[in-house]
C-alpha positions as CSV (number, residue, x, y, z in Angstrom):
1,X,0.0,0.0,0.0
2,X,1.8,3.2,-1.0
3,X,2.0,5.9,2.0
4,X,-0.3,8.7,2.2
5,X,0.8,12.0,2.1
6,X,0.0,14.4,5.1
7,X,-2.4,16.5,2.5
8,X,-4.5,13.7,1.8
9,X,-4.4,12.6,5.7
10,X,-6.0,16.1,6.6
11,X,-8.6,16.1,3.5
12,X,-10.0,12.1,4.9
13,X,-10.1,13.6,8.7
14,X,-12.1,17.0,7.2
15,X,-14.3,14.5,5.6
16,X,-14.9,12.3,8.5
17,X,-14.9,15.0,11.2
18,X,-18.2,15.8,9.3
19,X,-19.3,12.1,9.8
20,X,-21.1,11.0,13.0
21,X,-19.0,8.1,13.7
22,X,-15.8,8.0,14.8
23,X,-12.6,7.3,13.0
24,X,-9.3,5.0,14.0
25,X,-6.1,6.6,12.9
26,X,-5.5,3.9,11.1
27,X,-8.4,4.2,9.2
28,X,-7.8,7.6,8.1
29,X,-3.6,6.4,7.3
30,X,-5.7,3.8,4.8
31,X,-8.2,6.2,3.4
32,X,-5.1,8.7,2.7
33,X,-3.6,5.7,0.9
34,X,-6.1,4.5,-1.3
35,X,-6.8,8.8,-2.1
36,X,-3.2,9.1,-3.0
37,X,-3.8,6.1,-5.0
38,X,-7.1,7.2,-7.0
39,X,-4.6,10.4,-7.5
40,X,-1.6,8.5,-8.7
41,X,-4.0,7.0,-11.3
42,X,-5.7,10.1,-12.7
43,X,-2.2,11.4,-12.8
44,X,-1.0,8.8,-15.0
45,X,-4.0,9.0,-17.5
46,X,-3.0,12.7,-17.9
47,X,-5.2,14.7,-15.5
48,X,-3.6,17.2,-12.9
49,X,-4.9,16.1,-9.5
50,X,-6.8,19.4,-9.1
51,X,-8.5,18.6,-11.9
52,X,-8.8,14.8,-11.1
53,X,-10.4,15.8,-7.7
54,X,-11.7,19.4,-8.5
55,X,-14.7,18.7,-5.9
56,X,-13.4,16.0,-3.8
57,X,-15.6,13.2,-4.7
58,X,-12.2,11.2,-5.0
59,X,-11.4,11.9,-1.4
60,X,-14.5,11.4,-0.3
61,X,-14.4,8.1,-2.3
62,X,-11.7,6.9,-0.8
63,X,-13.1,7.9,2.7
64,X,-16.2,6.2,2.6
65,X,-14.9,2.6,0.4
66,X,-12.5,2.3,3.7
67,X,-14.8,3.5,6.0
68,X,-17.4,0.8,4.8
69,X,-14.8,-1.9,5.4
70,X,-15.2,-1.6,9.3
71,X,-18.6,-0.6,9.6
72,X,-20.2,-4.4,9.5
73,X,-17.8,-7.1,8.7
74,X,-17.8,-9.4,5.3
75,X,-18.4,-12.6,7.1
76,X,-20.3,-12.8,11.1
77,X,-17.8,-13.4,13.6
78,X,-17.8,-16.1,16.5
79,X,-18.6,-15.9,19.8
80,X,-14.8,-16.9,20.9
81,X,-14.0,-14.0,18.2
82,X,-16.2,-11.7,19.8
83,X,-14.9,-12.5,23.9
84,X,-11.4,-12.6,22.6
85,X,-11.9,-9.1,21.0
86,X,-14.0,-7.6,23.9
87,X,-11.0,-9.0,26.1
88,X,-8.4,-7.3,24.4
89,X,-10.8,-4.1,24.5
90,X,-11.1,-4.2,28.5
91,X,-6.8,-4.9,28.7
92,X,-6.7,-1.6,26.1
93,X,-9.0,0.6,28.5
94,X,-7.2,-0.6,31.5
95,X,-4.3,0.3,29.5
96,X,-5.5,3.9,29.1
97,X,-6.1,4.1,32.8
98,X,-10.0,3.8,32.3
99,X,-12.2,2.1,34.4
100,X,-14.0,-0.7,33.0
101,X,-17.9,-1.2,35.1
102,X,-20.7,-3.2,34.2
103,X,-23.3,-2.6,31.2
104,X,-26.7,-3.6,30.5
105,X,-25.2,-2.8,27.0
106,X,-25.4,-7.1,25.6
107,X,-21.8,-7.7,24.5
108,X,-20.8,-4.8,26.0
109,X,-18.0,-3.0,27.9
110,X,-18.9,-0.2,30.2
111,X,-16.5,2.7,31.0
112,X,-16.9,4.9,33.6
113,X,-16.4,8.7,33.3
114,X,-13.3,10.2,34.1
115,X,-12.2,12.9,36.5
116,X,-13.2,16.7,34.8
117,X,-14.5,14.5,31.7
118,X,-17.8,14.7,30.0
119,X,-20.9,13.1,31.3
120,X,-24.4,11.6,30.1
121,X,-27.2,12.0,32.4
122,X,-28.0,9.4,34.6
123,X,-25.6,7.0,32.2
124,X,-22.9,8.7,33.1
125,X,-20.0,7.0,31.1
126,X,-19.7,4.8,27.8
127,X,-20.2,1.5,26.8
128,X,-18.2,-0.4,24.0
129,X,-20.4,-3.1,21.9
130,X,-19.0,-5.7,19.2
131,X,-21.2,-7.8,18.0
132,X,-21.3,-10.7,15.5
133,X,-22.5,-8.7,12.0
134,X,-21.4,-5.4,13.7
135,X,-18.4,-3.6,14.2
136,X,-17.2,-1.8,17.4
137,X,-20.3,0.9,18.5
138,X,-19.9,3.5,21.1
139,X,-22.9,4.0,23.1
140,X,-23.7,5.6,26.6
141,X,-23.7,3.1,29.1
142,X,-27.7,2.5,29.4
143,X,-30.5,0.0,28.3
144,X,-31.3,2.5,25.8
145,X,-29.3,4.6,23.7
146,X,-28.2,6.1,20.4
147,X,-24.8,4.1,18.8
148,X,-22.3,5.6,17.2
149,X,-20.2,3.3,15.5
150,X,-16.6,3.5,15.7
151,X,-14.6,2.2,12.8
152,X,-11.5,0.1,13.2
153,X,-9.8,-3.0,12.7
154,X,-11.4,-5.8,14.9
155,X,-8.3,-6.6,15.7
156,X,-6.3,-6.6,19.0
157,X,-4.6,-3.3,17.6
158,X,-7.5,-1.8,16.6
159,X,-9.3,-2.4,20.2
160,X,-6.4,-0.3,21.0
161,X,-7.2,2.6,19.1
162,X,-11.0,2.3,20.3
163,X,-9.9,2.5,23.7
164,X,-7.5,5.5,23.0
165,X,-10.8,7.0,21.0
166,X,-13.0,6.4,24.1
167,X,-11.0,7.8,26.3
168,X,-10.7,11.4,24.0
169,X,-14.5,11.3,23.8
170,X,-14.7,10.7,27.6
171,X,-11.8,13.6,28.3
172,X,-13.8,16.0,26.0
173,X,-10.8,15.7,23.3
174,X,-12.8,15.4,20.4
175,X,-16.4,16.2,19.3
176,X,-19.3,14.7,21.5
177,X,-21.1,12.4,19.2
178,X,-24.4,12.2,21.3
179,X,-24.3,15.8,21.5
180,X,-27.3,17.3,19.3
181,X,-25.9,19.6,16.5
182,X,-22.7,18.3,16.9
C-alpha cells in the first residue's frame, strides 16, 4: 500500500470530522492511501490532480470505500471471536487508565467517566459493543441509547485505538457524538 501524504491525511479527517462516527487513525492512514492512490491513477491518465479531484468526490471516495470496510464485517464473527476481541478491549481501556464497570449494554463494555471528563445523564460513562454482524459501537452506558459506530480494525490493535478513541470522547478531546448539532 503506497503511504499517504499528510495532505491527503487532513482532506480524509475534514471529511470524517463531518461524519457522525468515529474514526481509527488507522483508518484515516488507509483512506489517505487508497486517495493518494485514486490520485496517482488520474495522474498517470494525464489529468492534474486538481483537476482529477476538482470537488473532492475522489477523497470522499476513498473515505467512505474504507470507511465501509469496518462498519459491519464481510463474514459474522464467533462468539470466541467476539470475547477474545471484547478481552483485548477491556486490557486496552485498563491500559489507558480507564475504568472498565458493568453494562446492561449485551456484548458490552462499560466505562466509567473520568475525572473533569464529560458526562451523560443518569448513564454517566460509555459502553463499548461488538457484536457478530457489527463492528465496534460506542454507546452511553444505558439499556437505551443512540450508537455511534466507531470504525476500526477488529483486531487486538484496533481495540487499541477504540480504547484511545474512548478515552478522547470521555476527556472532551474530540467532538461529543451524542451531543445534538454536533
Amino acid at each position: 500500500m503506497p503511504t499517504s501524504t499528510t495532505g491527503s491525511s487532513a482532506r480524509v479527517r475534514r471529511i470524517y470530522d463531518g461524519h457522525a462516527g468515529l474514526y481509527a487513525p488507522s483508518v484515516v492512514t488507509e483512506a489517505a492511501a487508497l486517495l493518494d492512490a485514486y490520485l496517482a491513477t488520474a495522474d498517470q491518465h494525464g489529468l492534474d490532480q486538481k483537476a482529477a479531484d476538482f470537488d473532492g468526490w475522489l477523497a470522499l471516495a476513498a473515505a467512505e470505500a474504507v470507511s465501509r470496510k469496518y462498519g459491519r464485517p464481510a463474514t459474522e464473527r464467533t462468539s470466541a471471536e467476539l470475547y477474545e476481541l471484547l478481552n483485548h478491549l477491556r486490557t486496552a481501556l485498563a491500559a489507558e487508565g480507564l475504568e472498565v464497570v458493568t453494562t446492561p449494554v449485551r456484548m458490552g463494555v462499560g466505562i466509567a467517566p473520568v475525572p473533569g471528563g464529560l458526562t451523560w445523564g443518569t448513564a454517566g460513562g460509555l459502553a463499548v459493543a461488538l457484536y457478530t454482524d457489527s463492528g465496534w459501537e460506542l454507546m452511553l452506558n444505558s439499556a437505551r441509547t443512540t450508537v455511534h459506530t466507531i470504525h476500526a480494525p477488529a483486531t487486538k490493535a484496533g481495540a487499541t485505538e477504540v480504547a484511545q478513541l474512548v478515552h478522547r470522547v470521555l476527556r472532551g478531546d474530540v467532538a461529543d457524538p451524542f451531543r445534538k448539532n454536533r
